[in-house]
N, C-alpha and C positions, 0 to 999 in steps of 0.2 A: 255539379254540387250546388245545391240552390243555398241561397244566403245564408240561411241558420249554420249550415256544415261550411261554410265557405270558412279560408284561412283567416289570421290575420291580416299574413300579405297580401292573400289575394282581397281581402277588402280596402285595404290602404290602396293596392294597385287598382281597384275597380273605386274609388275616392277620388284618386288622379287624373286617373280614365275620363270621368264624369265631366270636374271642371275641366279639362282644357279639352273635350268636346264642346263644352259650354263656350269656352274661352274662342274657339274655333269659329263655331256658328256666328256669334256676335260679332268678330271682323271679321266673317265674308261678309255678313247682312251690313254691318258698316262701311266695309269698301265698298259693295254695290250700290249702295246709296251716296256715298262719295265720289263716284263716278257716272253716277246720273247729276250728283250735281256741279259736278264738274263738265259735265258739257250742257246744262241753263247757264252756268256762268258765261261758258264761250260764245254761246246764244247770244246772251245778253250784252255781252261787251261788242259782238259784231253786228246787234239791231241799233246799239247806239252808236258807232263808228258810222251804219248804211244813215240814221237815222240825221247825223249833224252833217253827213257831204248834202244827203237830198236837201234837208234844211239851208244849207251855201247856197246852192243849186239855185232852189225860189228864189232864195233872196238875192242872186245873181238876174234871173227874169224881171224879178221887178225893179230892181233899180235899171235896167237896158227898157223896161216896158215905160217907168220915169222919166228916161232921158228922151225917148222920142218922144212923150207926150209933150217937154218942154221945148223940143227943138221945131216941133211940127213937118210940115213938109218938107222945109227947109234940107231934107240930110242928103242932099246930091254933094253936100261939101267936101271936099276931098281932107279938109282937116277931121270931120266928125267920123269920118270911114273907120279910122284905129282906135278912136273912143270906144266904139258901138261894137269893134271886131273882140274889144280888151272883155266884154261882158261874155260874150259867148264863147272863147275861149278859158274863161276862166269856168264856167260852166259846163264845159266839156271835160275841163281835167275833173269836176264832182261827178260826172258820169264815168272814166275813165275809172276812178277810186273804186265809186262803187262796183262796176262792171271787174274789177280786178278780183273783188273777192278776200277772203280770210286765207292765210298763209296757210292754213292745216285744212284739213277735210270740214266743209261748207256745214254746220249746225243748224242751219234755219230746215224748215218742213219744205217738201216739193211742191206742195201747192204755191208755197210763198217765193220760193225761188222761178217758178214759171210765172209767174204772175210780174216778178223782177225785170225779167228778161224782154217779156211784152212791152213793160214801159222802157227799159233800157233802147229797144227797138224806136219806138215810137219817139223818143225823145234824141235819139242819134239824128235820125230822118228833118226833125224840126231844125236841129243845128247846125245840119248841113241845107238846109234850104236858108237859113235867116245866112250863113256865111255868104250862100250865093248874088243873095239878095244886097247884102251889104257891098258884095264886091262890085255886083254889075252896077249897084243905084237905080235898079228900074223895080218896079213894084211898090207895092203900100207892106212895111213891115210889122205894123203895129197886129193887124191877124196873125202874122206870122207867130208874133213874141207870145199873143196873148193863148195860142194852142199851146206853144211851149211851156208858157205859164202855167196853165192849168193841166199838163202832163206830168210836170213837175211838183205839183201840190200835190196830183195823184197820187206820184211816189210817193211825195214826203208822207200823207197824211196812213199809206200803205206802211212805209215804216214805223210809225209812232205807232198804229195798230200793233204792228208785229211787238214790237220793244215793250207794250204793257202788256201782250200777253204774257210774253217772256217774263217779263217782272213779276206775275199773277202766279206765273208757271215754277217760278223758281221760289216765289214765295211758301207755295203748295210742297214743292219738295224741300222745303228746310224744316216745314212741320211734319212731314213725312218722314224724315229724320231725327228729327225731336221724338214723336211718336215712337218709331221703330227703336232710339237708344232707351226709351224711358220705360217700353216693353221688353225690352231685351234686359236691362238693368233689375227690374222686378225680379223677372224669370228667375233671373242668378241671382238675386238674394234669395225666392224661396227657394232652389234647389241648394245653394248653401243653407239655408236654414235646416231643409228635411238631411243635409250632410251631416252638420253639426247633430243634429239629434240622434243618427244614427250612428255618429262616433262617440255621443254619450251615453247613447244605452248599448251599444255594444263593444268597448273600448273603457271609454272613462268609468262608467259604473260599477264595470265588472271587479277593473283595476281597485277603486273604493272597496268595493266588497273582501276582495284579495288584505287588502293592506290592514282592513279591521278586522279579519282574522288572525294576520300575523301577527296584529298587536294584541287579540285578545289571548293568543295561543303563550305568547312570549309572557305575557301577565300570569301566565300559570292554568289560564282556562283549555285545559288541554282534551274537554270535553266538544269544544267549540269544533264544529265543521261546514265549509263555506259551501252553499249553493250552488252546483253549475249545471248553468243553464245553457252554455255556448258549446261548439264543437271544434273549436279554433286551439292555435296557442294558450290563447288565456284559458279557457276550459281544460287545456291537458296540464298546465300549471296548475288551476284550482286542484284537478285530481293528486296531480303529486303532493301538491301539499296537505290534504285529507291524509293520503296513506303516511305521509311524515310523520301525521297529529297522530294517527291511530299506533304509526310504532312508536312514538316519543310515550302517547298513552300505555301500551302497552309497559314499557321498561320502565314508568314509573310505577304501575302497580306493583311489578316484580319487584324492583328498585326498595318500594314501602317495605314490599312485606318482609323482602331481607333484611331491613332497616327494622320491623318491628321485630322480627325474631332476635335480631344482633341486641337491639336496645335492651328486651326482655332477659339477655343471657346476663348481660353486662347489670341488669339490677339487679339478678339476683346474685352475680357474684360482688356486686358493692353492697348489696345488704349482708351477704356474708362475713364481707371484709368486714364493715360498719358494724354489725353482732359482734365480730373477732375482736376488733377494736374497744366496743363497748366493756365488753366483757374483761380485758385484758385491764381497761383502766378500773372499774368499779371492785375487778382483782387487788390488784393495787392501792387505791386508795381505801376499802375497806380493813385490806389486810393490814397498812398500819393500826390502826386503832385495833382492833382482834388483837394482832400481837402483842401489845399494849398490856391488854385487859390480861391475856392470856399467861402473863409474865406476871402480873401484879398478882393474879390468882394464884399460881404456884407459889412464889412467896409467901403470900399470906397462908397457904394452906403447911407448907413448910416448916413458917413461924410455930402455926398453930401445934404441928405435931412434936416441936419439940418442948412444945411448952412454955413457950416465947407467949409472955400476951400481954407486950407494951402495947398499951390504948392507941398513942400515938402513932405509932407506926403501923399501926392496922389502920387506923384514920387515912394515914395518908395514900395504902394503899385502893383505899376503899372510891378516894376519891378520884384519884388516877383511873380507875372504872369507870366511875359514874361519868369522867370528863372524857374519853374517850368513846363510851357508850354515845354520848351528845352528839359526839365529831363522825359516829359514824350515821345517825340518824339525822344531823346533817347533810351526808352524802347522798342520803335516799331520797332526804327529800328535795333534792336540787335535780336528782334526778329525775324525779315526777314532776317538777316545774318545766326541766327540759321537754321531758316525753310531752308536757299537756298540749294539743293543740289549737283547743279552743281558749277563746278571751272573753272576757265581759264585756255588757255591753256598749256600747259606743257613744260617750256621750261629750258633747261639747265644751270645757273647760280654758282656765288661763294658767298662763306659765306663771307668772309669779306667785299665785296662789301655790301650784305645783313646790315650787323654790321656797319658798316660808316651809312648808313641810318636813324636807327635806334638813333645811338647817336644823330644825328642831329636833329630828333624827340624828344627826350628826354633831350634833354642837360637842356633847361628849368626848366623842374620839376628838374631834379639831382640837378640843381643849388640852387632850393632855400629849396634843403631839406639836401647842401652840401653831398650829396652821390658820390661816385666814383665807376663807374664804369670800370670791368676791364675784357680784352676781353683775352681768349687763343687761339688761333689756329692753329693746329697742320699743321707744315709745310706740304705742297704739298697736301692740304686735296683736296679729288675729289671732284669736283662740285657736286649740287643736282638736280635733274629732277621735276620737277614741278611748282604749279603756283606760282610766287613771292612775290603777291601781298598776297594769301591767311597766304603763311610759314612767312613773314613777319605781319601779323598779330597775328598767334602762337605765334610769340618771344614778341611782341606790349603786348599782353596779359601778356604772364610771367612778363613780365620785368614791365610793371605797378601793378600786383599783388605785385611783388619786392618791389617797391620803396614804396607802401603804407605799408608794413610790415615792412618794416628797420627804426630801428634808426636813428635821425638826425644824418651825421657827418660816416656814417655806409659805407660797399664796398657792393656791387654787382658784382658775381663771373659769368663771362658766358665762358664755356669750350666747343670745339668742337674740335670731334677726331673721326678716322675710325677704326674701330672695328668690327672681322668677318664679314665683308658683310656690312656694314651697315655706317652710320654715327651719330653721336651720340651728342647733344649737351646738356650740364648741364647747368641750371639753379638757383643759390643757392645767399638765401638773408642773413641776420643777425636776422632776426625777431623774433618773439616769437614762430613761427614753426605752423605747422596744429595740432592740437589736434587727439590722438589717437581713439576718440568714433565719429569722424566725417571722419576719413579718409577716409572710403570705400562709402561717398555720396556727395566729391569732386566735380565727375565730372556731378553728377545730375545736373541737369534745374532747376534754381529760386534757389540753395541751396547756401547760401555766407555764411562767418564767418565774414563779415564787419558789424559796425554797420547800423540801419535801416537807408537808403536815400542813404545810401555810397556805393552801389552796386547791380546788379539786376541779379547777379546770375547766370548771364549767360556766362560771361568769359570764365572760364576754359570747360563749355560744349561744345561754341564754338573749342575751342580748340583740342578736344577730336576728336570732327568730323572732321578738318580738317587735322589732324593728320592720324586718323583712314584713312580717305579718299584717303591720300596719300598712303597707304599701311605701314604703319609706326603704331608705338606704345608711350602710354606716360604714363610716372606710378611716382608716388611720391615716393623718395628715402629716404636714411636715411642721415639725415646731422650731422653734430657734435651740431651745433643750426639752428636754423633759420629752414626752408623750400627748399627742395630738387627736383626740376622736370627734370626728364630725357626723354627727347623726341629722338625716333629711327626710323631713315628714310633711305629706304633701296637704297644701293647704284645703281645707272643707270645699265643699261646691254651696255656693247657695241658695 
């Protein structure tokens, strides 16, 4: 399986594989460089050991080559015999050292080590002739010392040789080491590098891709379907998760269209209902007044046929007509306020202008039911955006559900104030309040709490729409007594 089809594991396993191949190569190439320098060290530390006995050595010949120069012929003396014997003994133990060798297997080259040997040879030879010479007293020693002498510089100056090559040699191998970890060091970061990029483009990016699908899919984008490009785990993941999307897609179509069918059953059976409903209360409220009419009409036709034709009492029936006719064309027309959906048009105005109106309208009823009303407005309140005529009926509505609730002699509280975004105006009477088993069917159609003739129901539903319609809200609050309406109308853009 070449790389594209390879697994995940087997790529993390062939990852592994790589560095501690990598890891491998570099300590063996390190130990064997550690081990070549490890024996220039032993070199070195055994050209300087050969390097300070030869060095004793000379300097053993020339102070013996010093002392017979000072003594001269003189050395038949049996006192100078142990002086002269103490030099060349002590010179033989720097041959002995060095002839002994390094305790481990000998690090110097065979050239250097045969070359050793010859002087070791040659310098033996001299030291047992100057001991001969010393013992017998017969000869001239100073030839003797001075071959010694200059055998011995031989070595030494053959050591120093050896010792700076060493030093050259070992310097060579600690760059050679330097070199080898600083290429070897390279190597493994690019080969980490081209790791990491192949565990981001085949691992890390895939996985991204993965995860902004789920999140776009989970968002509701269930159109969305992730690319795959790999043949591994993550690719047969990508795949599953494609067929998830496409049945999750699926079952939402299904899901919709059942949902639009069910929705489309259920309006037409709440327009139903709502027609039923309609219909049952416009039954209702018209049929009072009909009845009304219908009663005063047989009467009067009654009166008529017996010959009854008090003015009076035709008047009053006459009128009970005409004031019922009113009450039912009232109905109708609240009703066509209800049904209208559209409004005028939108224009920007101020609340208290709104409120002077309104009192003016009202002053009348306040008067003969001694109510006071009392207006607040929060200074600097922003204007409101929309129709006048409509928001000015909102307040028309509260404010006469108000005054029919309050006690004679009672305040009527109207607050307006801007509040996050919005504008906000209360509504609050002294009344006996809305009942808690009827609050949540307020703002229904045809629903009143006034007695029968005294309202048709429709008020507050008007309300609700024109409200609603504004893009505003209206909800019954909580009062201390009385009845509490908080109408929220959201403030202009500018």
């Amino acid at each position: 399986m070449n790389a594209r089809g390879a697994g995940f594991g087997a790529r993390v396993a062939a990852i592994f594989g790589l560095l501690a191949g990598l890891l491998v190569a570099l300590g063996v190439r390190v130990s064997l460089l550690v081990e070549e320098m490890h024996v220039e060290v032993r070199r070195a530390v055994e050209e300087h050991r050969e390097e300070a006995f030869s060095r004793d050595m000379v300097h053993e010949m020339r102070m013996l080559q010093t002392r017979l120069l000072d003594l001269g012929p003189a050395i038949r003396d049996e006192v100078q015999k142990p002086l002269l014997t103490a030099f060349v003994v002590e010179a033989r133990r720097c041959l002995a050292a060095l002839e002994s060798g390094p305790q481990e297997d000998e690090p110097s080259s065979l050239e250097h080590i045969e070359q050793e040997h010859r002087l070791y040879a040659a310098l033996e030879r001299d030291f047992r002739a100057l001991e001969a010479a010393i013992a017998s007293g017969e000869g001239d020693l100073v030839p003797l010392v001075a071959t010694a002498l200059r055998n011995a510089e031989v070595l030494n100056e053959e050591m120093r040789r050896e010792a700076r090559e060493n030093s050259t040699n070992l310097s060579d191998e600690a760059r050679r080491v330097r070199s080898a970890v600083l290429v070897t060091t390279v190597l493994a970061l690019v080969v980490l590098a081209l790791v990491l990029r192949m565990v981001w483009k085949r691992v890390v990016r895939p996985v991204e891709i993965l995860r902004e699908g789920v999140r776009r899919v989970s968002s509701g984008d269930l159109s969305h379907r992730v690319e795959v490009s790999t043949h591994d785990e993550i690719g047969a993941l990508a795949r599953e998760f494609n067929r998830m999307a496409d049945e999750l897609h699926g079952m939402r179509s299904g899901l919709e269209a059942r949902v639009e069918e069910r929705t489309q059953e259920f309006l037409r059976a709440a327009r139903l209902a709502g027609l039923g409903t309609m219909a049952a209360g416009i039954a209702h409220e018209i049929n009072n007044p009909l009845a009304s009419i219908a009663s005063c009409a047989e009467g009067l036709e009654r009166r008529i046929q017996k010959g009854g034709g008090d003015p009076e009492a035709q008047r009053e029936y006459l009128q009970i007509i005409a004031r019922e006719a009113y009450r039912a064309h009232e109905i109708t027309s609240r009703l066509l306020d209800f049904a209208r959906n559209g409004g005028g048009a939108r224009l920007r105005f101020d609340a208290p202008d709104l409120m002077r109106e309104l009192r003016v309208l009202l002053e009348h009823r306040l008067h003969q039911r001694s109510l006071s009303l009392h207006v607040e407005c929060e200074p600097e309140l922003p204007q409101l955006l929309g129709d006048p005529g409509e928001i000015k009926q909102v307040l028309l509505n509260l404010l006469s559900n108000a005054i029919d609730a309050s006690p004679d002699g009672g305040t009527i509280h109207v607050r307006w104030r801007a509040f996050d975004g919005e504008v906000v105006v209360e509504v609050e009477d002294e009344g006996p309040g809305v009942p808690l088993d009827v609050r949540d069917r307020i703002f229904d159609p045809f629903f009143t709490t006034k007695e029968p003739g005294k309202g048709t129901g429709l008020g507050l539903a008007i309300v609700h729409r024109i409200v609603t319609g504004h893009g505003g809200r209206i909800e019954l609050g909580n009062a201390g007594k009385g009845a509490l309406f908080r109408v929220h109308f959201p403030l202009p853009t500018p």
